[in-house]
C-alpha positions as CSV (number, residue, x, y, z in Angstrom):
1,X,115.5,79.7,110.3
2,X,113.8,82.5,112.1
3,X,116.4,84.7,110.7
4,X,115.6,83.8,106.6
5,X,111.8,83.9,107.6
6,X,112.5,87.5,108.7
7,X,114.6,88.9,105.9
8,X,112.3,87.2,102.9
9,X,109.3,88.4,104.6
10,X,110.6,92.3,105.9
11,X,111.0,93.3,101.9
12,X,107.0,93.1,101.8
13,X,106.0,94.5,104.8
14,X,108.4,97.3,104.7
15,X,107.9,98.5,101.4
16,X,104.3,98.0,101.7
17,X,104.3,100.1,104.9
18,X,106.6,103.4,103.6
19,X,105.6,102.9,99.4
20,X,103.8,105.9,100.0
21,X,106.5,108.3,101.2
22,X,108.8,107.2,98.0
23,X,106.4,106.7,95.0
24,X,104.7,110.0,95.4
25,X,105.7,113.6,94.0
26,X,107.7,115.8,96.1
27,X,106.1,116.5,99.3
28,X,107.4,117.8,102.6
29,X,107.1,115.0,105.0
30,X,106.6,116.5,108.5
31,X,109.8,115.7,110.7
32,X,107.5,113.3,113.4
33,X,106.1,111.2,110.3
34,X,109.7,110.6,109.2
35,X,111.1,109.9,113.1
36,X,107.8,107.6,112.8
37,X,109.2,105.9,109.1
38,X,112.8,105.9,110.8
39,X,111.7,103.3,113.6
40,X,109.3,101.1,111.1
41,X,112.6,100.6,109.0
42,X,114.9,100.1,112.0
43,X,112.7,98.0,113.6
44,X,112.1,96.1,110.9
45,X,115.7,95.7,109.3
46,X,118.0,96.8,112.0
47,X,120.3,98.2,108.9
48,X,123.0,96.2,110.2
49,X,121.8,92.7,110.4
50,X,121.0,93.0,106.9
51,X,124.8,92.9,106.1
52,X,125.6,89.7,106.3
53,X,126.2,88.1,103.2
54,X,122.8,87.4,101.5
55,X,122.0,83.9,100.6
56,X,120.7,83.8,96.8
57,X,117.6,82.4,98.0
58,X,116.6,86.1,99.3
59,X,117.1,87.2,96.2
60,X,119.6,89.9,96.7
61,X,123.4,90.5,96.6
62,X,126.1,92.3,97.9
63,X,128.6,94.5,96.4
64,X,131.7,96.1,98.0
65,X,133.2,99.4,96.7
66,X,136.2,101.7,97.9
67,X,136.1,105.7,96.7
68,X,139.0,108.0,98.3
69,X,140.2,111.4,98.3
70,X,142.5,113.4,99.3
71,X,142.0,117.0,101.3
72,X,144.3,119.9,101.9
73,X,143.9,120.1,105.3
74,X,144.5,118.7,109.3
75,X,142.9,115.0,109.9
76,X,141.0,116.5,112.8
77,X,139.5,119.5,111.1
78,X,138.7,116.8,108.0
79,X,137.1,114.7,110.3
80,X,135.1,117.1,112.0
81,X,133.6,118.7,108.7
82,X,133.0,115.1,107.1
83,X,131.2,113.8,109.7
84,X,129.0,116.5,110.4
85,X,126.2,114.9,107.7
86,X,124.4,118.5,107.5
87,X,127.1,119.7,106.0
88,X,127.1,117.1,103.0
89,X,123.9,119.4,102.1
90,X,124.4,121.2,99.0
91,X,127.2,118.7,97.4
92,X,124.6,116.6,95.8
93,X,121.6,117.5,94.2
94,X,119.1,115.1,95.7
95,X,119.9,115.7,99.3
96,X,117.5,118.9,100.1
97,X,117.5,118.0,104.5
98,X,118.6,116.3,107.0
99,X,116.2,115.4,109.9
100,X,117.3,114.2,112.9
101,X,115.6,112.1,115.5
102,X,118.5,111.4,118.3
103,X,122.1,112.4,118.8
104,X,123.9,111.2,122.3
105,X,126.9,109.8,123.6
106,X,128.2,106.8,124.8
107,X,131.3,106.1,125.7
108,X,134.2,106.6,122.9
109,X,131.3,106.8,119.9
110,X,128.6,109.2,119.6
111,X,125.2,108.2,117.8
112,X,123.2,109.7,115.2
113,X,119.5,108.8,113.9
114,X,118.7,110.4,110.8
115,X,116.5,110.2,108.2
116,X,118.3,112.0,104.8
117,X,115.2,113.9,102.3
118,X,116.3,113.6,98.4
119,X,114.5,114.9,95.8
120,X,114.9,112.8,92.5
121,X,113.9,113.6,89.2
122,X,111.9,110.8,87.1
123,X,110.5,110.9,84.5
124,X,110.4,115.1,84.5
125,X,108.6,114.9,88.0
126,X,110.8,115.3,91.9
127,X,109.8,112.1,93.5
128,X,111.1,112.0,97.4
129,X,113.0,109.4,98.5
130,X,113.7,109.1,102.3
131,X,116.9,107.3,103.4
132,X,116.9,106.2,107.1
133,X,120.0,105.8,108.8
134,X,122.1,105.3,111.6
135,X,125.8,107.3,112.7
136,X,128.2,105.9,114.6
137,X,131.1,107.9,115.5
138,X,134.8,107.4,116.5
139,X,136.9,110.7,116.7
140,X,139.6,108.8,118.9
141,X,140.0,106.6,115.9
142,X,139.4,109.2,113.0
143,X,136.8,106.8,111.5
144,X,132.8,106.7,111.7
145,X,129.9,103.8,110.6
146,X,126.5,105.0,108.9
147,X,124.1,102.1,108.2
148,X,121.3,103.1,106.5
149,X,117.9,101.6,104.7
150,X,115.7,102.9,101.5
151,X,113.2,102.0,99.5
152,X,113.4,99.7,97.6
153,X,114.8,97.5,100.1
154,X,118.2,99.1,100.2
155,X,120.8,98.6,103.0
156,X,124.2,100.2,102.6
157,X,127.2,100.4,105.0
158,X,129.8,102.8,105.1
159,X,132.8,102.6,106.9
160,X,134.6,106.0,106.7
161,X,138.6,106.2,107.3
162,X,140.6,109.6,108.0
163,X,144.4,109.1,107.4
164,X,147.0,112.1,108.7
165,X,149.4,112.2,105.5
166,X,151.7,114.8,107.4
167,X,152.1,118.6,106.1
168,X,148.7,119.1,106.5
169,X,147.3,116.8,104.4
170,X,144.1,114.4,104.5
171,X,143.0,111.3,103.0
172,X,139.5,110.1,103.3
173,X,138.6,106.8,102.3
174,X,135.6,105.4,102.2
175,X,134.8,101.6,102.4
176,X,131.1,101.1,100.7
177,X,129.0,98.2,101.1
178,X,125.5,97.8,99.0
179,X,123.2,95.6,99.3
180,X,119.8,95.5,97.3
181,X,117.7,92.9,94.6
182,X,119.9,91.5,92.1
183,X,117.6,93.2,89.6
184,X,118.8,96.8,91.1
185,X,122.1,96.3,92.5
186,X,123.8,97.1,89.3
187,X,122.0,100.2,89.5
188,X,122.1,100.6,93.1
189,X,126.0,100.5,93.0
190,X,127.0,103.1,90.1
191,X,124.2,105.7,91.2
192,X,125.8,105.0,94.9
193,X,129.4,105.3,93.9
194,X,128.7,108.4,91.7
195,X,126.6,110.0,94.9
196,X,129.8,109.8,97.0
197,X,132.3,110.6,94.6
198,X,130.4,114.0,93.9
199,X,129.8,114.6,97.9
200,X,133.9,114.1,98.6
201,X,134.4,116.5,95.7
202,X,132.0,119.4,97.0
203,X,133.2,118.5,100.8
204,X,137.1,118.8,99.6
205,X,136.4,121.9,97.7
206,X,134.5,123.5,100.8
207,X,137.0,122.6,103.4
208,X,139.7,123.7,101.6
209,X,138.2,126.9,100.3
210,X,137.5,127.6,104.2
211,X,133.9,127.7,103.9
212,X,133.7,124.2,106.6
């Protein structure tokens, strides 16, 4: 019961707390306010928890898609460039910076927090939209995990998978999972698809060019 209470009430204070940051024009959010809007989310959501099969009472759904590639290069160099999420700048449009709050280890996975800055055109006008998220990272196991949160009221998981093909030879697949309104999940999944089928593109065509 506690849990329901949280997840029908979180969508209001949430959005209510960060509307600001995404319904407003461009603007360069200074790196502590977003660290500061990275721990309301994460606090608030805790990405993860999120993911767990919504009941239609909260209003929302959950839709899983797979998008995979294949890259002309060794699984470790692949996996090295791919899971460096500064490099993903410049292979989408939106994305103009990554900011990020905390990077350690622990053992066999290392952590990320980051908060992602896009810039997205409506109606003729850049409005910024700040996705928080969370990296988790497996070399050993050639995967990684990024759970991440945006208005409004988005959670997505992403489980990414690095598979040696032999002669030198890479595929990456990547297991999607979006959850969101039922009014915007529609949307939510073709722009999200489209986003990481245009980021493996311009990832595959810089690591094999040898510019990652």
């Amino acid at each position: 019961m506690t849990k329901l209470f949280r997840l029908l009430v979180a969508p209001l204070s949430a959005a209510a707390l960060l509307l600001t940051a995404f319904s407003t024009p461009a603007r360069a959010d200074t790196d502590p306010l977003l660290a500061a809007q990275w721990q309301i989310a994460w606090d608030t959501y805790r990405f993860y928890e999120c993911l767990t099969a919504p009941l239609p009472i909260t209003g929302r759904k959950q839709v899983k898609r797979d998008v995979s590639i294949e890259i002309n290069a060794p699984v470790e160099h692949v996996f090295d460039a791919y899971s460096n999420v500064n490099n993903h700048l410049g292979m989408h449009s939106f994305l103009k910076r990554v900011v990020t709050h905390a990077d350690w280890n622990e053992p066999g996975t290392r952590y990320v927090n980051f908060t992602a800055v896009e810039e997205i055109p409506v109606a003729g006008l850049p409005v910024t939209s700040n996705t928080h998220a969370q990296q988790r990272i497996h070399r050993d196991d050639l995967y990684y995990e990024t759970d991440s949160w945006t208005l409004p009221n988005v959670v997505t998981h992403q489980k990414i998978v690095f598979t040696d093909l032999g002669d030198g030879r890479t595929r990456v697949t990547e297991h999607l999972t979006f959850e969101a309104s039922i009014l915007l999940i529609d949307f939510t999944v073709t722009n999200g698809v489209s986003s990481h089928q245009a980021t493996q593109a311009g990832l595959k065509a810089a690591i094999e060019s040898g510019l990652l």
